[in-house]
Backbone as numpy.savetxt, mean C-alpha at the origin, in Angstrom:
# Nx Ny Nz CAx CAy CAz Cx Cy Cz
-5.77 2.76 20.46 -4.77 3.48 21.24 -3.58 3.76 20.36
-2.95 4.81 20.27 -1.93 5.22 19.36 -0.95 5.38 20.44
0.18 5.19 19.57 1.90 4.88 19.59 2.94 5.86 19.44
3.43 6.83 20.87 4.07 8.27 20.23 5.61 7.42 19.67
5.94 7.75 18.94 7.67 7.19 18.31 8.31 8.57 18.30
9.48 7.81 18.90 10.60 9.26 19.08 10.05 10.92 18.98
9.36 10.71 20.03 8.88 12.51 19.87 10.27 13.67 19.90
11.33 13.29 20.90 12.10 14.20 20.64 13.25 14.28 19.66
12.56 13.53 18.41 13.78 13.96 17.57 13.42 14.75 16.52
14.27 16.30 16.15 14.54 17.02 15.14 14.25 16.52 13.99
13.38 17.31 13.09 12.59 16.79 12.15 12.13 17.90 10.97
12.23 17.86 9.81 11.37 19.03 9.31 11.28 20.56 9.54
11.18 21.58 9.34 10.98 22.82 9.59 8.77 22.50 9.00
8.10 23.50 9.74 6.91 23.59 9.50 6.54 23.97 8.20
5.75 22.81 7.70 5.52 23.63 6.17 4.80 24.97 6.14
4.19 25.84 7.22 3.63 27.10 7.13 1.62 27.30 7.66
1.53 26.97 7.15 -0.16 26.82 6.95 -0.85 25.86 8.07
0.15 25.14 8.71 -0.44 24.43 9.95 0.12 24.58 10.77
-0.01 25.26 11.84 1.02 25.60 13.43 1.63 24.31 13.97
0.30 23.60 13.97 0.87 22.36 14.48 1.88 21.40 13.68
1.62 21.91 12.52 2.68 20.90 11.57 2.48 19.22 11.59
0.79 18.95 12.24 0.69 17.25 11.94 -0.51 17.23 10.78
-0.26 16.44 10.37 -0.72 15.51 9.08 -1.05 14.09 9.31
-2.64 14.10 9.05 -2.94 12.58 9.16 -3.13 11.61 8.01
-2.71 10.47 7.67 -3.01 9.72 6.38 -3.28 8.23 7.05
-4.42 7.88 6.48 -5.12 6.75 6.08 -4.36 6.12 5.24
-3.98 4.65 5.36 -2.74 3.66 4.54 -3.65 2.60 4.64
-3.55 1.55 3.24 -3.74 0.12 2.88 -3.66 -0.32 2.00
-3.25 -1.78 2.02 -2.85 -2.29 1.03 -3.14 -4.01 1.37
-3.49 -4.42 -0.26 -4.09 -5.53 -0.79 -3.36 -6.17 -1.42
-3.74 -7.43 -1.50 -3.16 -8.37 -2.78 -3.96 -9.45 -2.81
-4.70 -9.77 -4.33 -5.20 -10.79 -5.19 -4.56 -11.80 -5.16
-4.82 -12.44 -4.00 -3.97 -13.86 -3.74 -2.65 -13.72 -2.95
-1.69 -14.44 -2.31 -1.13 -13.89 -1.21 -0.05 -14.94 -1.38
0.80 -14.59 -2.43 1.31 -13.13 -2.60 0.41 -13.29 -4.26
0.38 -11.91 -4.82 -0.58 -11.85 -6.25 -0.32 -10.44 -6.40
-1.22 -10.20 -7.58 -1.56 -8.53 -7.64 -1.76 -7.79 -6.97
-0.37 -6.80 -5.95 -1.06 -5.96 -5.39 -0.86 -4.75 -5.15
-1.10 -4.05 -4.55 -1.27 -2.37 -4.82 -1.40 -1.94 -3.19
-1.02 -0.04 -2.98 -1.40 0.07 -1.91 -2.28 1.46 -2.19
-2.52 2.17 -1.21 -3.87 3.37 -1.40 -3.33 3.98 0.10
-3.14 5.52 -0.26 -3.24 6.63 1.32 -3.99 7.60 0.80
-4.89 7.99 2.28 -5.37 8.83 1.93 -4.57 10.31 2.72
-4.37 11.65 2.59 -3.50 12.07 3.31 -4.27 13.46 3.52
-4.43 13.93 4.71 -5.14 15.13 5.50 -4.20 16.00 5.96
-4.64 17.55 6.00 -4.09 18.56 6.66 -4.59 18.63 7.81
-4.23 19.16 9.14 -4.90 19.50 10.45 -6.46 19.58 10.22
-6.67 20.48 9.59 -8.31 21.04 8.96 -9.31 20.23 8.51
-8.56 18.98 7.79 -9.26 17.88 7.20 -9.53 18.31 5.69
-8.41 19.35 5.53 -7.94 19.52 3.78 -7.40 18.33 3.10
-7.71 17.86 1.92 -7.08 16.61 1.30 -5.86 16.94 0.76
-4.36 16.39 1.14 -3.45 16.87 0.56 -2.79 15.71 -0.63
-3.02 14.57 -0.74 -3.08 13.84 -1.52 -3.77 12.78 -1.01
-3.68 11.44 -2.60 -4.23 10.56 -2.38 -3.15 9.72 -3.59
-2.48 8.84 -2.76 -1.41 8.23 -2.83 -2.06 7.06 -3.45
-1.79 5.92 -4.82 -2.13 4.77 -5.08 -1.01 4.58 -6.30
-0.48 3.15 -5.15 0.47 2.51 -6.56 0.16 1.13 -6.51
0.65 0.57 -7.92 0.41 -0.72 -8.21 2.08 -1.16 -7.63
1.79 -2.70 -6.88 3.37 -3.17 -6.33 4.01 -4.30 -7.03
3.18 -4.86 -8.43 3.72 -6.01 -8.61 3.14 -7.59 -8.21
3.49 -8.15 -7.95 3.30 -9.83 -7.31 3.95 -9.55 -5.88
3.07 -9.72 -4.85 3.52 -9.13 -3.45 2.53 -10.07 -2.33
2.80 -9.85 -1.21 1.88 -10.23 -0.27 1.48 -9.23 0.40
0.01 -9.54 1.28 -0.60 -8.64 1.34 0.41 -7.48 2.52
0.44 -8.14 3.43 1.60 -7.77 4.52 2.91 -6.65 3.98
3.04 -6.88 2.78 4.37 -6.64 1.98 3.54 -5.36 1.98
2.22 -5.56 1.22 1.21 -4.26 0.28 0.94 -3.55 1.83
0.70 -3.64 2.88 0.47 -2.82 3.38 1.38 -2.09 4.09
2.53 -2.80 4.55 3.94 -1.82 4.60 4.55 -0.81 3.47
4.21 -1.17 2.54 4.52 -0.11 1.33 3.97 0.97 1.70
2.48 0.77 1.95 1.66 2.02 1.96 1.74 3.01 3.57
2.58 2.56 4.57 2.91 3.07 5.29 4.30 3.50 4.90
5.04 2.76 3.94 6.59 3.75 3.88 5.92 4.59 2.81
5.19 4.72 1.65 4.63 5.61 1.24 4.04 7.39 2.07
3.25 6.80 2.75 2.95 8.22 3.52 4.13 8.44 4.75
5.04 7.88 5.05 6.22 8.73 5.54 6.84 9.35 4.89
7.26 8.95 3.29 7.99 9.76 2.00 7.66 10.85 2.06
6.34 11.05 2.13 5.22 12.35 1.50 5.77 13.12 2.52
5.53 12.73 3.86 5.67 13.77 4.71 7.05 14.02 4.99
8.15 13.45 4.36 9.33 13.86 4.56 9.44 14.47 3.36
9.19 14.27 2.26 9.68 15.32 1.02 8.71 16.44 0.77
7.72 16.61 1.91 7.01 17.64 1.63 7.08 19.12 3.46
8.06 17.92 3.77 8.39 19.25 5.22 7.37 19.29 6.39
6.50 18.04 6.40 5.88 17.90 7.51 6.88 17.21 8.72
6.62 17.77 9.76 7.30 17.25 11.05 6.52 16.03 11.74
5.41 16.05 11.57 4.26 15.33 12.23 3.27 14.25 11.50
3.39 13.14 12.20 2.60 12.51 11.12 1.76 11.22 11.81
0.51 11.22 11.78 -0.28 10.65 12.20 -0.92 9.47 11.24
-0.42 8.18 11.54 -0.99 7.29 10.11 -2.28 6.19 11.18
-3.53 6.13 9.88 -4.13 5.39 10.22 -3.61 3.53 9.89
-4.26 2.59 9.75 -3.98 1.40 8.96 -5.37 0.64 9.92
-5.61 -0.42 9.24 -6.39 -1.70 9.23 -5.32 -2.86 9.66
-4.08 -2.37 9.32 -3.82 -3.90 9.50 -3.00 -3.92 10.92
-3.72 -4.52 11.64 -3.24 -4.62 13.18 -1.76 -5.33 13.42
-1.03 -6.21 12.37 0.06 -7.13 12.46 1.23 -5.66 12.05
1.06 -5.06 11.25 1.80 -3.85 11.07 2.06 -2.70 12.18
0.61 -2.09 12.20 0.88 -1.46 13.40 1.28 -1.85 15.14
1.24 -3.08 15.22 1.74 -3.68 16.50 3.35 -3.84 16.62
3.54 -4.00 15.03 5.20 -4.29 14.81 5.97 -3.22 15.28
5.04 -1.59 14.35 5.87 -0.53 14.54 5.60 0.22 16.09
4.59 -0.06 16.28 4.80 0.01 18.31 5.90 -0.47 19.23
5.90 -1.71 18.38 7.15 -2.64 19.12 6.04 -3.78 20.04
4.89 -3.99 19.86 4.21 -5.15 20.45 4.27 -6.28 19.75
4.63 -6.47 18.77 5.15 -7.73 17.97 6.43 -7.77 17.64
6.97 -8.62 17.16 8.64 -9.26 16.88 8.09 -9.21 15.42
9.04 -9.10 14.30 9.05 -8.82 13.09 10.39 -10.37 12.85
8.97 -11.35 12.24 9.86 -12.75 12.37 9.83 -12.71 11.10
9.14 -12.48 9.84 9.51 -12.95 8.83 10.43 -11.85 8.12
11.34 -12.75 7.03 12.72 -12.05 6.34 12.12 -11.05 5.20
10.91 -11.46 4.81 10.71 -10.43 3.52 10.00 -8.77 4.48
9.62 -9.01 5.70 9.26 -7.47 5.62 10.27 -7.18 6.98
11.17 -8.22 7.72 12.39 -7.20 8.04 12.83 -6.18 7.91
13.27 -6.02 6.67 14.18 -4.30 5.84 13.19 -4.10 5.66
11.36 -3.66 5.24 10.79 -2.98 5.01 10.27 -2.05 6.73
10.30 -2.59 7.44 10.47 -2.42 9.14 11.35 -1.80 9.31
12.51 -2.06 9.08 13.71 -1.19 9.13 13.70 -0.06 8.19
13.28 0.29 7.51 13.54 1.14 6.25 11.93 2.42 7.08
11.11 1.94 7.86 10.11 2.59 8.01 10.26 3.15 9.54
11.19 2.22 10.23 11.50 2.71 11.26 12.44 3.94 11.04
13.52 4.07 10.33 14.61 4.73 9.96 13.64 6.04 9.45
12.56 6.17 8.46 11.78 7.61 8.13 11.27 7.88 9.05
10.57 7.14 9.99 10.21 7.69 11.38 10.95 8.33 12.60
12.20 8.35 12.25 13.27 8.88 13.02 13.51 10.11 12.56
13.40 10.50 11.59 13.83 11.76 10.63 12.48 12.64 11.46
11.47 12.52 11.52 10.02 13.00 11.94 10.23 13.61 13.57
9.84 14.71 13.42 10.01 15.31 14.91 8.76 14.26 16.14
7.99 14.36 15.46 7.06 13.50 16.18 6.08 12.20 15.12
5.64 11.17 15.64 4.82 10.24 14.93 3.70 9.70 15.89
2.94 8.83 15.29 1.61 8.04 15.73 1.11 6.55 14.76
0.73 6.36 15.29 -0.12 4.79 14.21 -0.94 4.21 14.86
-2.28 3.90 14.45 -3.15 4.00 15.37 -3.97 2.78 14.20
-4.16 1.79 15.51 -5.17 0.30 14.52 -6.01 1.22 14.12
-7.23 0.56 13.02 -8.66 0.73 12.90 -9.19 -0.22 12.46
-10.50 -0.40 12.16 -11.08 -1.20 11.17 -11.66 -0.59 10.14
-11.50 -1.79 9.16 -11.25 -1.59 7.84 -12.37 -0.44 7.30
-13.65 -0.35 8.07 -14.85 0.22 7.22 -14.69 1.55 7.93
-13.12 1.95 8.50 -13.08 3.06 9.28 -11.94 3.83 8.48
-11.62 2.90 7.31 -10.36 2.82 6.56 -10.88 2.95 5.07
-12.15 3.46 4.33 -13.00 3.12 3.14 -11.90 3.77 2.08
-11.28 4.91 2.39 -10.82 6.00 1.67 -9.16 5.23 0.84
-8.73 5.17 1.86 -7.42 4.34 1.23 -7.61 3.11 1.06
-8.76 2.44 1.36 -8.66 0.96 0.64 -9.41 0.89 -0.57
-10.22 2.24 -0.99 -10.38 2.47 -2.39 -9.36 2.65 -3.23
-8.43 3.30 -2.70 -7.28 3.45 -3.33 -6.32 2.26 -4.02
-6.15 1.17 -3.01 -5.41 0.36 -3.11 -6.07 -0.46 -3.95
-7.42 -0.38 -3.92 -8.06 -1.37 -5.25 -8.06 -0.89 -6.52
-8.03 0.33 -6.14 -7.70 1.14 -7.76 -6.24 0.74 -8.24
-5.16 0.78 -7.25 -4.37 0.13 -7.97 -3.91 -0.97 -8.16
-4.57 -2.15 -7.40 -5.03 -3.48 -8.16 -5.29 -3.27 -9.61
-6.47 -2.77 -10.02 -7.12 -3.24 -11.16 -6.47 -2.57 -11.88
-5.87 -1.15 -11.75 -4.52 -0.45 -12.91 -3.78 -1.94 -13.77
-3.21 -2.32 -12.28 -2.02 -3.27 -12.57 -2.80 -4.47 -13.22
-4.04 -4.84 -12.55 -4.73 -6.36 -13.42 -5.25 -5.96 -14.65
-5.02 -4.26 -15.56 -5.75 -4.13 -16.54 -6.90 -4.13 -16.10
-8.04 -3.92 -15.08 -9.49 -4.03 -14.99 -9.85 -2.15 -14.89
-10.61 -2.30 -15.45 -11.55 -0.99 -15.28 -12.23 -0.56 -14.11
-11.20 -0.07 -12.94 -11.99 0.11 -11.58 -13.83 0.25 -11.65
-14.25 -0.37 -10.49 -16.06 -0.48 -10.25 -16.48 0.29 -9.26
-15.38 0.79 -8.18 -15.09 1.39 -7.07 -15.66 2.96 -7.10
-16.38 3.68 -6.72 -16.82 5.25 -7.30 -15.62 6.03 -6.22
-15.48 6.54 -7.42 -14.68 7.92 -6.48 -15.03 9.04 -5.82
-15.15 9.00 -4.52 -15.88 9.81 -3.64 -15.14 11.14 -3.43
-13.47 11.35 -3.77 -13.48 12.48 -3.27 -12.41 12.96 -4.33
-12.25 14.24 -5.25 -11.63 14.33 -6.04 -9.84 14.82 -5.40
-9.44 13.95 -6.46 -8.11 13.84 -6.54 -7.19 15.51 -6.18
-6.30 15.49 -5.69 -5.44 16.96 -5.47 -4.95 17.31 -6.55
-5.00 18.52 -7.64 -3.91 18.45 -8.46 -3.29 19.99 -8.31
-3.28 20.15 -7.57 -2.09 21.08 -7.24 -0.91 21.06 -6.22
-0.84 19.96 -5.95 0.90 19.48 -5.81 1.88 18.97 -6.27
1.93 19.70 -7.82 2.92 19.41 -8.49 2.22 18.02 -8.91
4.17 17.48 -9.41 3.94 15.71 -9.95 3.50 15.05 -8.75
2.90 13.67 -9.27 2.46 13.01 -8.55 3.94 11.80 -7.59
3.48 11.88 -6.16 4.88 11.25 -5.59 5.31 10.02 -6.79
6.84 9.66 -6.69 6.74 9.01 -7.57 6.66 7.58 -6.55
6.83 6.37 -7.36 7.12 4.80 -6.46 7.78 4.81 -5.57
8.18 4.05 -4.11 8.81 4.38 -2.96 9.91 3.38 -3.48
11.31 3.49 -3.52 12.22 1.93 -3.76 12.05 1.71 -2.15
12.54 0.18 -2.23 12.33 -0.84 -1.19 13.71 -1.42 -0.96
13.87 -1.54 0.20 15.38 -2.18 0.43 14.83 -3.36 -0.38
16.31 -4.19 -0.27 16.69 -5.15 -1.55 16.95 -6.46 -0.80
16.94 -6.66 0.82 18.00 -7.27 1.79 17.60 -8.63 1.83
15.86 -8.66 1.06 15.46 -9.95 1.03 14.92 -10.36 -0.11
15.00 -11.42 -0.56 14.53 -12.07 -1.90 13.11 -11.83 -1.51
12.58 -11.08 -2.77 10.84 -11.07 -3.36 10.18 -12.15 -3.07
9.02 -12.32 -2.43 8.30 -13.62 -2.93 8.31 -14.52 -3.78
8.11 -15.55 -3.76 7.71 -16.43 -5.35 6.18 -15.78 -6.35
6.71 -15.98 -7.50 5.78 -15.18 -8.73 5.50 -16.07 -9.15
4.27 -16.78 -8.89 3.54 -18.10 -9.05 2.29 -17.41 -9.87
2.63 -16.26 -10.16 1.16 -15.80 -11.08 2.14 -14.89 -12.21
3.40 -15.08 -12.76 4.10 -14.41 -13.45 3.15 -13.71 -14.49
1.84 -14.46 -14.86 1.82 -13.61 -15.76 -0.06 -13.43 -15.85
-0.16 -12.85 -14.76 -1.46 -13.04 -13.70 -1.94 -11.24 -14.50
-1.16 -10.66 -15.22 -1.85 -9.38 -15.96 -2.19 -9.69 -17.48
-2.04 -11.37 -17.70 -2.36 -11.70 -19.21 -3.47 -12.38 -18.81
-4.91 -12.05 -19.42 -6.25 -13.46 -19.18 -6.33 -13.65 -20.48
-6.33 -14.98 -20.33 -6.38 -16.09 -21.52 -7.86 -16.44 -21.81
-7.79 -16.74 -22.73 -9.62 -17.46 -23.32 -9.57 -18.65 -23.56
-10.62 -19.27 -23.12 -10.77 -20.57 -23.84 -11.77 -21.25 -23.69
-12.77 -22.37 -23.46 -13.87 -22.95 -23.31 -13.21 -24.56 -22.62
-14.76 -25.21 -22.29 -14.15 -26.45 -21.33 -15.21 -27.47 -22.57
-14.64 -28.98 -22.92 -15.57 -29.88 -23.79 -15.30 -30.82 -22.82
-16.19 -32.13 -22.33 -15.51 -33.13 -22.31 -14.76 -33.38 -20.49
-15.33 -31.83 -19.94 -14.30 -32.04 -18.65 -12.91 -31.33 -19.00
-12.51 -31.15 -20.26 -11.09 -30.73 -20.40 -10.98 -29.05 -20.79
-9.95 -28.38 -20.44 -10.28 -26.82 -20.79 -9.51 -26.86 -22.05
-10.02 -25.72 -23.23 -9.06 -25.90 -24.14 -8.79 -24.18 -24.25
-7.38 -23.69 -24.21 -7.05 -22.31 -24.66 -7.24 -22.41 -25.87
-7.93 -20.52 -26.13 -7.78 -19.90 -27.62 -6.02 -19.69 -27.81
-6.00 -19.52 -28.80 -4.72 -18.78 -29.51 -3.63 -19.55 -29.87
-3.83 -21.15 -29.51 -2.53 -21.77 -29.09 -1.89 -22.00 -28.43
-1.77 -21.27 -27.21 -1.12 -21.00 -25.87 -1.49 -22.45 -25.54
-0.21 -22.96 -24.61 -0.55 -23.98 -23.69 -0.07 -24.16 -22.23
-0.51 -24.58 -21.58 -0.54 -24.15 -20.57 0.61 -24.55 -19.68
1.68 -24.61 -18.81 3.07 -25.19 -18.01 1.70 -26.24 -17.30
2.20 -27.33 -16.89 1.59 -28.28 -15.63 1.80 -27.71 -14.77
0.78 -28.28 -13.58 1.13 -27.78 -11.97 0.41 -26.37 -11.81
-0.45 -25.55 -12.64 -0.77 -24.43 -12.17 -2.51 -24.49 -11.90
-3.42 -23.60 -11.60 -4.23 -23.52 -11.25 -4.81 -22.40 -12.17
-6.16 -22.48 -12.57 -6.85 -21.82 -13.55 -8.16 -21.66 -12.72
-8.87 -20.06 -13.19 -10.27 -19.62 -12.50 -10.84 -19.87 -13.34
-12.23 -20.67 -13.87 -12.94 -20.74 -14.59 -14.40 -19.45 -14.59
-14.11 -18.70 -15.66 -15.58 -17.78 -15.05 -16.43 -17.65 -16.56
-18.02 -18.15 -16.18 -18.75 -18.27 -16.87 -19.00 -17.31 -17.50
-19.73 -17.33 -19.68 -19.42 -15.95 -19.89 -21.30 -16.00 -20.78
């Protein structure tokens, strides 16, 4: 069931080519451990089911919650710096879209101002929507968001790309800034884009290179 938000407020002039002036985008976002590497992915449609972009950024050391509010203030940007009035977003993640309905209370401090900052672009919008799904209803932008996982982890996406990229809208959007109102997560993987080598003798692991390791952290062992 989808969520109309402020239909009567002034918004946009029509970008031309769609009467109706709505635009639908597919949003999600991940993170490699929680909070870890993570990234978000939109996929973004014309009325017609023309591809008008396909939105993927890497976010840093984030939680997943964090990664998937990005990728909803992401496809509000688009449609505000590109003159859409209308904007129809999918998502997977049901704790998000219940928030921006207003069926949940928005208790924790780190995605507060990101709530606020998404409510505030949704006001600018003559009309909006957000509508749950599940995830395998969501394939398109959560390819995305793994693509920009593995950007950011250095991995060589495994993911096939099913639908080619837009390149005729100019530059690509750039990063969305994020209010500031709450301290970042803890970066308990500071340096979770460096993999280290080393072998185990004895029960004990030993790093190549010299490197040694701080106490107190946790290591993936993967067989080679």
């Amino acid at each position: 069931m989808s969520s109309s938000l402020f239909p009567e407020n002034s918004g946009p002039g029509n970008p031309g080519s769609d009467s109706s002036g709505w635009i639908s985008a597919h949003c999600d976002g991940g993170a490699r451990g929680n909070p870890g590497p993570a990234g978000y992915g939109a996929f973004i449609q014309s009325a017609d089911g023309s591809v008008l972009a396909e939105l993927s950024e890497f976010l840093g050391i984030r939680t997943n919650n964090f990664a998937e509010y990005s990728g909803l203030l992401g496809c509000l940007q688009f449609a505000l710096d590109r003159g859409y009035p209308r904007l129809r977003v999918v998502s997977d993640s049901e704790l998000m879209v219940k928030q921006i309905q207003g069926k949940y209370k928005v208790k924790s401090p780190d995605l507060k101002p990101l709530y606020d900052e998404a409510r505030r672009r949704i006001a600018k919008l003559e009309k909006f929507e957000i509508t749950h799904a599940l995830r395998h209803k969501n394939k398109d932008a959560d390819r995305l968001a793994n693509e920009a996982m593995d950007r950011g982890m250095n991995r060589t996406t495994v993911i096939p790309v099913t639908r080619p990229v837009v390149t005729n809208l100019g530059a690509p959007p750039k990063a969305i800034p994020y209010p500031q109102k709450s301290a970042a997560p803890p970066d308990p993987y500071a340096k979770a884009d460096a993999m280290l080598r080393g072998f185990t003798k004895g029960g004990v692991i030993h790093v190549l290179g010299g490197t040694t390791l701080p106490d107190g952290i946790f290591v993936k062992i993967i067989r080679e």
